[in-house]
N, C-alpha and C positions, 0 to 999 in steps of 0.2 A: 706863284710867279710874281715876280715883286718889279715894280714899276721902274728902277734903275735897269734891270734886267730887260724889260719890254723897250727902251729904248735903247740899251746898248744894239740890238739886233735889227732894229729900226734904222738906226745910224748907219750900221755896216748895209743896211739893204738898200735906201738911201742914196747913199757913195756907190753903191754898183751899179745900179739904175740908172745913175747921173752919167757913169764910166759908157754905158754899153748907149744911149742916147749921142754921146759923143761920137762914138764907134759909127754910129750909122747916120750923123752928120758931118762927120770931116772926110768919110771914108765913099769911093762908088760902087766898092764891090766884099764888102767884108763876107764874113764866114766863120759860124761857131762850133769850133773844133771838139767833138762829140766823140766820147767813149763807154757811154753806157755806165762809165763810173758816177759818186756820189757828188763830185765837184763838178763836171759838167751837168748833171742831172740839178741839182742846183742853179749853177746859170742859165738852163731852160726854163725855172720857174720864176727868174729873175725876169729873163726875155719876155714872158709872161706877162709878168707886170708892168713892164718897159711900155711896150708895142700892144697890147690887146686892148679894145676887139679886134684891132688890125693883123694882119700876116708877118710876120718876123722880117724885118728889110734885109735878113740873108738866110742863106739854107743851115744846116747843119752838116758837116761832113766830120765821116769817120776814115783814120786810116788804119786798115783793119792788116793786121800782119797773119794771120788764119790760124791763130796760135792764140785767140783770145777765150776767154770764160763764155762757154755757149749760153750761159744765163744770161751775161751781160749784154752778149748779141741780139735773146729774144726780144730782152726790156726795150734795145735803142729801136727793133722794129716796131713794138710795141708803143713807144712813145711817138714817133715819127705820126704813124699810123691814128694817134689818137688824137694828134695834134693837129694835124692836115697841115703839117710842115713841109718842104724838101728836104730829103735825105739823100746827099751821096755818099758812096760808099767808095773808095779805091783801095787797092789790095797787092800788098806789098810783096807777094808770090809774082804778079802780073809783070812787076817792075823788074824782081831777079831775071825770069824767062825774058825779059823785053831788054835788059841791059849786060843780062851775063853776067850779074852778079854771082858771087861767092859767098855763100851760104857759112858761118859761122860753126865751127864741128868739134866737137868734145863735152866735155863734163859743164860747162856752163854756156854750153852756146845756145844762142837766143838770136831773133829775127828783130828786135827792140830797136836798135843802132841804123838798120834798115830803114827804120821807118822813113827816116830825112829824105831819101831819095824820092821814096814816093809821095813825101808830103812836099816837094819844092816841084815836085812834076805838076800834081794838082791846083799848085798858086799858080803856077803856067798854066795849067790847061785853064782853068778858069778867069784869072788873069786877075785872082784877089788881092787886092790889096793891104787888108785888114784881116786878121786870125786873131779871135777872139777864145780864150784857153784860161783853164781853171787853177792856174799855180797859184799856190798862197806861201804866205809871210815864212811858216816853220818848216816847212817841205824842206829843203836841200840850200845849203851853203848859196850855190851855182844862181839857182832862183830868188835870194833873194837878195840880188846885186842887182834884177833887174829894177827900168821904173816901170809905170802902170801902161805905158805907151813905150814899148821897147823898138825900135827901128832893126830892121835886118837890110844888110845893103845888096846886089843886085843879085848878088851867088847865093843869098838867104842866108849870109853868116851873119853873126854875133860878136859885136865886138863891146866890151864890157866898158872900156875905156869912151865910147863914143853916148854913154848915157845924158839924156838930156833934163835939165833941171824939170821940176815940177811942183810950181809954187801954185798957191790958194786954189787947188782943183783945176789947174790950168793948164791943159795935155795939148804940144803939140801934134799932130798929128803930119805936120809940113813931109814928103817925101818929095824925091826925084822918080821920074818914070824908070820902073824895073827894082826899087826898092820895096820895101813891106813891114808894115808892124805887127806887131802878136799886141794884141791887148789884156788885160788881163786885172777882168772888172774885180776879181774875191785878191785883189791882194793883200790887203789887212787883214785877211781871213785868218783864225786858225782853222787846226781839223775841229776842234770842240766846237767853235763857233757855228761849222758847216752842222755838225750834227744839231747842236741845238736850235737851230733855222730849221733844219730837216722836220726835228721835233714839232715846233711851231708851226710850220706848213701843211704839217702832214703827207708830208711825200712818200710817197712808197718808192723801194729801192730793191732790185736785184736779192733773192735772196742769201745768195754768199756772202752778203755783208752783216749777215748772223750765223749763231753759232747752228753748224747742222754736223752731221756724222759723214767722214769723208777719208776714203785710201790718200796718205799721204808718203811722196818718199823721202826721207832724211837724209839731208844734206847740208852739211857744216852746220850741225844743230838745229835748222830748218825744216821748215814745213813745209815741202813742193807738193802743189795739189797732182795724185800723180795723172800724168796721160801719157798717149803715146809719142806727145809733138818732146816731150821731156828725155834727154840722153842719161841710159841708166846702166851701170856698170853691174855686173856680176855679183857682185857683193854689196850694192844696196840696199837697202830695209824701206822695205813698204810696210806702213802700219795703219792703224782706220783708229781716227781721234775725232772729238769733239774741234771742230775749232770755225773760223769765222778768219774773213778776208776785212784787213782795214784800207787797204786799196783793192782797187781792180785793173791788174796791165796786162801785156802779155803771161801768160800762163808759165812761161818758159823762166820769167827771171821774176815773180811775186808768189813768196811766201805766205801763209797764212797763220795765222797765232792762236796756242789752242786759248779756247772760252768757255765759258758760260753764260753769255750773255743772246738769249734770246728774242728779246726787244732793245727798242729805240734805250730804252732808261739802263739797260743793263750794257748796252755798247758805251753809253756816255760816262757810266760809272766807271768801267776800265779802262777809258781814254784818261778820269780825273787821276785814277789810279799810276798810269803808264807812265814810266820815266827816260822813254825810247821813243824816238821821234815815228811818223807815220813810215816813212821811206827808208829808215834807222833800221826797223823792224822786221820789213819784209822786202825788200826791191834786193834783190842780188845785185843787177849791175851797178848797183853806186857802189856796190862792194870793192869795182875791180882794180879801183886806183881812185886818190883823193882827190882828182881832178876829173874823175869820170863824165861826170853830167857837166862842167863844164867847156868838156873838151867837145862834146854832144853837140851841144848848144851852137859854140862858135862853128861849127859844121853845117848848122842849120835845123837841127833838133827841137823840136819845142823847147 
């Protein structure tokens, strides 16, 4: 491990440190938005080093759509649990029955889109003002128009046009009452990045995010991990492959890529390899139009 290298990761951890400090001085009610996946699990070890010995100056919450990877669910109780963090949880079933939503129906329907409702319920219930979330730099077109301090205004939309400058490290955080930021300490992140920090830390991570033996159903060339929350036609093909998840979302719209990479060194070597973005790879819904995730967004979407 060569000493340019040790400080490249330095640098990035550094800047995010610096990010989530700000978060919990400019902000009186922030909250870090927690999925059990490898990018939040990340900013928890970040938050780690932020704030400790002290307690996290916000809780963690997940918005759980009941459609997610049971692994991922163990780890976030898991972690919560080993952390002596607050974890909330709300549940985006709760929200359908509570608002009479209409439930998404056919070959690609997914609870993903949902989520927003019951993530703008929870900034009410709670009354956050800061959402602190794991998007980085190469993820999606959508994401990376935002800044590091992205503003949502009273209805929790997104307007792409309303970005505000951010020179030498200098994040406003200025709102009006009923407005809200998402922050968003890993933005110079890549995915390689995330992994080789993982590396370096030694984090341990859900094991779906290696390669293990799993029924999958094929769909538009894809890997659906299969279950029952998944709509499956008659002529579908379930098959049992090797393969490994390089995100972890809802179940319903994130494919998995077959592998062989059974460690940390063998996941990184087919990222070096990969010439397909993280979300490129495996996320269905950015599939469903080239403005997808930013039609998301301006709705209120992380």
């Amino acid at each position: 491990m060569t000493k340019r290298y040790l400080d490249y990761l330095d640098q990035l951890e550094a800047e995010a440190i610096h990010i989530m400090r700000e978060v919990a001085g400019q902000f009186e009610k922030p909250a870090l938005l927690f999925s059990g996946g490898k990018d939040s699990i990340t900013l928890v070890r970040l938050a780690e080093k932020a704030f400790r010995p002290g307690k996290f100056p916000f809780p963690l919450v997940h918005i759980d759509t009941g459609h997610n990877f049971p692994e991922a669910i163990r780890y976030r109780d898991e972690l919560a649990e080993r952390l002596g963090e607050k974890l909330i949880v709300r549940h985006v079933e709760d929200t359908i029955k509570r608002k009479n939503l209409s439930e998404p129906k056919g070959r690609y329907a997914s609870r993903n889109a949902l989520q927003t409702h019951t993530l703008l319920e929870t900034i009410e219930e709670f009354g956050f003002d800061a959402c602190i979330g794991g998007a980085r730099r190469d993820e999606e077109k959508a994401r990376a128009k935002e800044r590091i301090f992205s503003v949502r205004d009273e209805f929790g939309q997104w307007d792409p046009k309303r970005q505000r400058p951010e020179l030498w490290n200098i994040y406003n955080g200025r709102i009006t009452k009923g407005e809200n930021v998402r922050a968003f300490p890993i933005s110079n992140w890549t995915e390689l990045d995330v992994w080789n920090y993982i590396k370096r830390e030694e984090i341990a991570l859900p094991n779906i995010y290696y390669t293990h033996e799993r029924e999958c159903l094929v769909r538009d060339g894809k890997l659906m991990a299969w279950s029952d929350f998944i709509y499956q036609e008659p002529d579908d093909e379930v098959v049992t492959k090797q393969v490994r998840f390089r995100t972890v979302g809802d179940m319903t719209c994130t494919a998995a890529v077959e592998s062989i990479a059974f460690d940390i060194d063998g996941v990184i070597a087919e990222i070096l390899e990969s010439k397909i973005s993280e979300r490129g790879a495996t996320r269905i819904d950015d599939k469903l139009s080239e403005t997808a995730m930013e039609d998301r967004k301006k709705g209120g979407y992380f």
